[in-house]
C-alpha positions as semicolon CSV with decimal commas, in nm:
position;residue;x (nm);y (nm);z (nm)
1;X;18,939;-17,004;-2,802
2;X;18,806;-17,269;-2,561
3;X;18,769;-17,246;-2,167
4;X;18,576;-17,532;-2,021
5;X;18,608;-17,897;-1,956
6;X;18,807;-18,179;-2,089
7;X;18,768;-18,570;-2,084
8;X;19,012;-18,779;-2,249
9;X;19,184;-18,462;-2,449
10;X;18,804;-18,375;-2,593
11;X;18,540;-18,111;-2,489
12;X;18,322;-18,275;-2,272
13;X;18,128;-18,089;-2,003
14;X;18,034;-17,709;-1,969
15;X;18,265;-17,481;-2,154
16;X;18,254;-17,191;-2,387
17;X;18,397;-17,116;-2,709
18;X;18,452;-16,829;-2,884
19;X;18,438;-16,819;-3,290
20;X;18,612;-16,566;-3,490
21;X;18,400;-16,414;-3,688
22;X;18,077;-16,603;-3,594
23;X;18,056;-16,568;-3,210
24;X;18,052;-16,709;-2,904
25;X;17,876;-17,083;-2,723
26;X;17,872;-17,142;-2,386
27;X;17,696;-17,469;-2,253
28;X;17,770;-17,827;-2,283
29;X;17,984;-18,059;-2,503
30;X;17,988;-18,437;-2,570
31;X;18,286;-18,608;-2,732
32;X;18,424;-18,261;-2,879
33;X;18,088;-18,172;-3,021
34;X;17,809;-17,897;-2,849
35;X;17,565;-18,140;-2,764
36;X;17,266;-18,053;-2,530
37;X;17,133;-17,740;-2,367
38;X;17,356;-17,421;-2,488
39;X;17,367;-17,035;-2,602
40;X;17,481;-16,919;-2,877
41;X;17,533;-16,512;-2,965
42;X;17,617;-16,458;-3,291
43;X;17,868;-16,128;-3,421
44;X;17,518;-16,045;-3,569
45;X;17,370;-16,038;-3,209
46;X;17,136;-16,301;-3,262
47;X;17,084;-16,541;-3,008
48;X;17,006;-16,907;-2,976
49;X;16,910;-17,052;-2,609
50;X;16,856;-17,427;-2,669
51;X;16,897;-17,785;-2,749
52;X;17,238;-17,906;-2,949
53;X;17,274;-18,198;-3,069
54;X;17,637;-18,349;-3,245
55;X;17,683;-17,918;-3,314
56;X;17,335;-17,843;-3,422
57;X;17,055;-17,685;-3,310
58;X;16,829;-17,994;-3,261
59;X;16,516;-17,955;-3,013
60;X;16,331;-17,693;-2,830
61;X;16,491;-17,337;-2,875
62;X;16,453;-17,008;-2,913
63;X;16,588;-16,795;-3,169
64;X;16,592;-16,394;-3,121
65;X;16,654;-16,166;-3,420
66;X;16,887;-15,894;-3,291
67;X;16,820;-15,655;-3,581
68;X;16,392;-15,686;-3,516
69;X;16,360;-15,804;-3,227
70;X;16,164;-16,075;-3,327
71;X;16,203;-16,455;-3,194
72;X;16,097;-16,811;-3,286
73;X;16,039;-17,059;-3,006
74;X;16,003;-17,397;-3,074
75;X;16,179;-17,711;-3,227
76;X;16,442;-17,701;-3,495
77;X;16,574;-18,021;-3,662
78;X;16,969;-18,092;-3,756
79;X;17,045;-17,748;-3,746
């Protein structure tokens, strides 16, 4: 399920979609891909606050580990 924007019949813009079975994104989109600053929350309850790039994490992030609490902060490369 997607709720956001929409240029020429692609996801472009701010929008959020929601996985089955994976979870839920909400942040921004180029050409149908997530692509630049985003969240994800994952069914595990892990989170992801970062950089996207062509739908994957690529930049400065943080991850958070639901289960321990723990987090990593800093850059991750093509996903």
């Amino acid at each position: 399920i997607y709720k956001g924007q929409w240029e020429k019949n692609v996801k472009c813009g701010v929008g959020k979609q929601t996985y089955f079975g994976v979870g839920e994104y909400y942040g921004n989109w180029l050409d149908g891909e997530i692509h630049g600053e985003g969240v994800m929350t994952y069914s595990n309850k892990d989170v992801y606050s970062g950089k996207w790039r062509e739908g994957k994490k690529d930049g400065e992030g943080t991850y958070i580990f639901f289960e321990t609490g723990m987090k990593y902060v800093g850059t991750f490369k093509n996903g």
